[in-house]
C-alpha positions as CSV (number, residue, x, y, z in Angstrom):
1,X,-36.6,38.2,43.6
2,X,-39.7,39.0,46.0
3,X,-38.9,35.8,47.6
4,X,-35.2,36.8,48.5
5,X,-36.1,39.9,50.0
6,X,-38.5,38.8,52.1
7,X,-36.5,35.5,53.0
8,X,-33.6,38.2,53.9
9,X,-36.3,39.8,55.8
10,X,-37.4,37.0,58.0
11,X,-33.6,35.9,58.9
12,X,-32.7,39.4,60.0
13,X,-35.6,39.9,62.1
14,X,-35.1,36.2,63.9
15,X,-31.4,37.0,64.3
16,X,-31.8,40.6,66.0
17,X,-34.9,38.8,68.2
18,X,-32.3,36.6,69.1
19,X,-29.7,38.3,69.9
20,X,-31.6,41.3,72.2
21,X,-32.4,38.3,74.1
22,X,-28.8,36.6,74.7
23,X,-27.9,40.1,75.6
24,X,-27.8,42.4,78.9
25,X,-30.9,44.4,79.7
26,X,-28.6,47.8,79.4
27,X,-27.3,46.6,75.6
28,X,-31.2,45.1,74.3
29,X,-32.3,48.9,75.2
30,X,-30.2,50.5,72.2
31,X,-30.7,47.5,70.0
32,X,-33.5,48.9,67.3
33,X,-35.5,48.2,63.8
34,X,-36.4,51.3,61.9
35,X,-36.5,53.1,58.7
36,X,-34.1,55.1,56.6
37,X,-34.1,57.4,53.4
38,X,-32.5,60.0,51.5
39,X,-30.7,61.0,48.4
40,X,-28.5,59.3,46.1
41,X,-25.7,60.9,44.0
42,X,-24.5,58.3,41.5
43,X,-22.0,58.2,38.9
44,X,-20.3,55.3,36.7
45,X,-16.1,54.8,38.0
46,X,-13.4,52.6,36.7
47,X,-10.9,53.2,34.9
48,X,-13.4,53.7,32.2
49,X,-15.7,55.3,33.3
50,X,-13.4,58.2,34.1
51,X,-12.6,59.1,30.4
52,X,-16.1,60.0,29.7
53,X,-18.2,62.7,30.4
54,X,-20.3,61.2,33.0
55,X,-21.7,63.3,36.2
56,X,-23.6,62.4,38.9
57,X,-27.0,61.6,38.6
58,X,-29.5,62.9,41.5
59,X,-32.0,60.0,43.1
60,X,-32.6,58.5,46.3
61,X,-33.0,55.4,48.7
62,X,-35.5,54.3,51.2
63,X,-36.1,50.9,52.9
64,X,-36.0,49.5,56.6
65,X,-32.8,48.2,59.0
66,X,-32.0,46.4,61.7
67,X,-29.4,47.6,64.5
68,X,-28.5,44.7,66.8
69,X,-25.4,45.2,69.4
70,X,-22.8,42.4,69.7
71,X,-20.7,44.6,72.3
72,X,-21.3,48.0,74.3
73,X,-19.5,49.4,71.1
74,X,-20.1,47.6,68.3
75,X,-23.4,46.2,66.1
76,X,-24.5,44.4,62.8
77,X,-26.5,46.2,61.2
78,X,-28.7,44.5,58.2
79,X,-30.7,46.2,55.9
80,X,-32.9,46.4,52.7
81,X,-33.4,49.2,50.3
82,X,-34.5,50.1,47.6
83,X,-32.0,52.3,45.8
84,X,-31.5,54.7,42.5
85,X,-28.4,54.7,40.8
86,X,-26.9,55.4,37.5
87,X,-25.2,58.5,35.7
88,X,-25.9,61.2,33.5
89,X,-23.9,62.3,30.3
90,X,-22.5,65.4,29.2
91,X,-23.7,65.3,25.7
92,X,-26.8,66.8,23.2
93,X,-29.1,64.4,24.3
94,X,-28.4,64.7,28.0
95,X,-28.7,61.2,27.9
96,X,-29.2,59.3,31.5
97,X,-29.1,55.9,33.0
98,X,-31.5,55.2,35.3
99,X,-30.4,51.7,37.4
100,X,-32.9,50.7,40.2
101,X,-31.8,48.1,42.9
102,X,-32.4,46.4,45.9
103,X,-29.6,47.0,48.0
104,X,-29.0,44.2,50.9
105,X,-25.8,45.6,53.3
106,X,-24.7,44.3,56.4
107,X,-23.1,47.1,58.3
108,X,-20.2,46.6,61.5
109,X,-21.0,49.8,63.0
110,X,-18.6,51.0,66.0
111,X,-19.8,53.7,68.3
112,X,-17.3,56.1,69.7
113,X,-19.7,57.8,71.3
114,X,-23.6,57.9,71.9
115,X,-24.3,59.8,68.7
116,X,-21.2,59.5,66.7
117,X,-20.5,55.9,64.8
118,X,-18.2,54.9,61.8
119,X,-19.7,51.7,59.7
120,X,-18.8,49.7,56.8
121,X,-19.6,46.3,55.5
122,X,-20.4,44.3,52.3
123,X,-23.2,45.0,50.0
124,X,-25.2,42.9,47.0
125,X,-27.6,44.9,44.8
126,X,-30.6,43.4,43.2
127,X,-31.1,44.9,39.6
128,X,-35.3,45.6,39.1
129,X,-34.8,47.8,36.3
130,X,-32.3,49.2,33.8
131,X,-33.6,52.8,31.7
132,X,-31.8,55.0,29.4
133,X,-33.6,58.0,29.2
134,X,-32.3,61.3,26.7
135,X,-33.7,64.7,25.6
136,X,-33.8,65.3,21.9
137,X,-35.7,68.0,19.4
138,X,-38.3,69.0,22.2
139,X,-38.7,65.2,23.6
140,X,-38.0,62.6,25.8
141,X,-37.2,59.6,24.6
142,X,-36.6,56.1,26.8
143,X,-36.5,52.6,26.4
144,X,-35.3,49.8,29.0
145,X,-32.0,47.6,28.6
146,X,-31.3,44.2,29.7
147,X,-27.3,44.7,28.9
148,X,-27.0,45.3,32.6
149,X,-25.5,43.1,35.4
150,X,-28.7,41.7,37.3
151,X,-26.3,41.3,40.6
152,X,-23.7,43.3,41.8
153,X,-21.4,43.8,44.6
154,X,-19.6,46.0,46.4
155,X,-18.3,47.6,50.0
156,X,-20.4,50.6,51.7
157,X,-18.5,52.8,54.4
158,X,-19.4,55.9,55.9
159,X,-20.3,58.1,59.4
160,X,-23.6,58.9,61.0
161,X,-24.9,60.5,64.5
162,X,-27.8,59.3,66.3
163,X,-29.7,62.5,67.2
164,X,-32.5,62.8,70.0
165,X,-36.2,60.8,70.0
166,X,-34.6,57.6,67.6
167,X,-33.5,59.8,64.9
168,X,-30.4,60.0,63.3
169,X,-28.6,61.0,60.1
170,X,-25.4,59.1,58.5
171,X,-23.8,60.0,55.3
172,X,-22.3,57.1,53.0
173,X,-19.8,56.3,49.6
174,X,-21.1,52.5,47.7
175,X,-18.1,50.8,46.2
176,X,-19.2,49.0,43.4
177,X,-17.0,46.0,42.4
178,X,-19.2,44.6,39.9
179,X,-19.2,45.5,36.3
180,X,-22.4,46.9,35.1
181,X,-22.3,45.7,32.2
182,X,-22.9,42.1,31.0
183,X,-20.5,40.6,28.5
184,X,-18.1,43.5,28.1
185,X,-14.8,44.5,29.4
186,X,-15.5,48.0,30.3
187,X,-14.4,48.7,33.5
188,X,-17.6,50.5,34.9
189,X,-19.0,50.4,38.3
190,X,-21.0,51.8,40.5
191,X,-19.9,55.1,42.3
192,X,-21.9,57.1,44.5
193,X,-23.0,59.1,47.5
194,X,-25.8,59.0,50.2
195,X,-27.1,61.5,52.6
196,X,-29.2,59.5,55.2
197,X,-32.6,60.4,57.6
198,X,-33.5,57.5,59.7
199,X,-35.7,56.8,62.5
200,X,-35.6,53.8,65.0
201,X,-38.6,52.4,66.7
């Protein structure tokens, strides 16, 4: 898995070097690399998942991006995160799942403006590390599970605004397409919600 990400790595960084040099001086300036965090709110959809008593589970996301223009409005942007996902449960145990990724996307994003932009692009999730966790009699009790998908896919789409001094903030919804489970037909994906801080160099 370490070898993927940093393969994915290497590839993104030749391809934005390359491309900030086949452009115009004016585009290279507002191609960038940075970094990018925030909170995750994650539940389990599907058909499903719906007729349980699932809510959203609170985590977060953090990992490093690419931004590289293709037109005066328009650039791919690659990435790699490291993401918390999952669901909690409605029940006596409060029972949770705790799903940790590696989240590859490759955003089109389309600027309308100098701050505002509207994105969306494929996603594929590496699995690290599937937990239920549950509160019982005074104690927390957890054990790991390897009934979950290793891969999954999905679409990401959202809105961000690139603020003053290389910040900016975006918010996002994943689209998971994949089942999480292995070996079942339960129609359970991943759902969610992200609230975004990220700074370009």
């Amino acid at each position: 898995m370490k070898k993927v990400i940093f393969a994915f790595i290497a590839v993104s960084l030749f391809v934005w070097d390359a491309n900030a040099q086949r452009r115009t001086p004016a585009s290279a300036q507002n191609s960038s690399f940075g970094i990018r965090g925030g909170a995750n709110f994650f539940n389990w959809g599907g058909d499903d998942g719906s007729n349980n008593d699932y809510t959203n589970r609170a985590g977060f996301h953090a990992g490093i991006y690419g931004n590289m223009f293709v037109t005066d409005n328009f650039a791919i942007e690659p990435g790699v995160y490291y993401s918390q996902k999952g669901t909690e449960a409605d029940n006596f145990a409060e029972s949770r799942a705790i799903l940790q990724y590696i989240d590859v996307p490759i955003l089109l994003r389309f600027y309308a403006s100098d701050g505002f932009n509207i994105f969306a692009g494929p996603q594929g999730s590496i699995l690290t590390k599937a937990t239920y966790e549950g509160d019982a009699f005074g104690n927390t009790f957890e054990f790991e599970t390897d009934d979950v998908n290793d891969l999954d896919a999905g679409l990401v789409f959202g809105v961000g605004y690139n603020l003053p001094v290389g910040l900016n903030v975006q918010g996002s919804y994943d689209l998971g397409l994949t089942p999480v489970f292995k070996e079942s037909d339960a129609k359970i994906y991943n759902r969610g919600f992200k609230v975004s801080l990220g700074y370009s160099f």
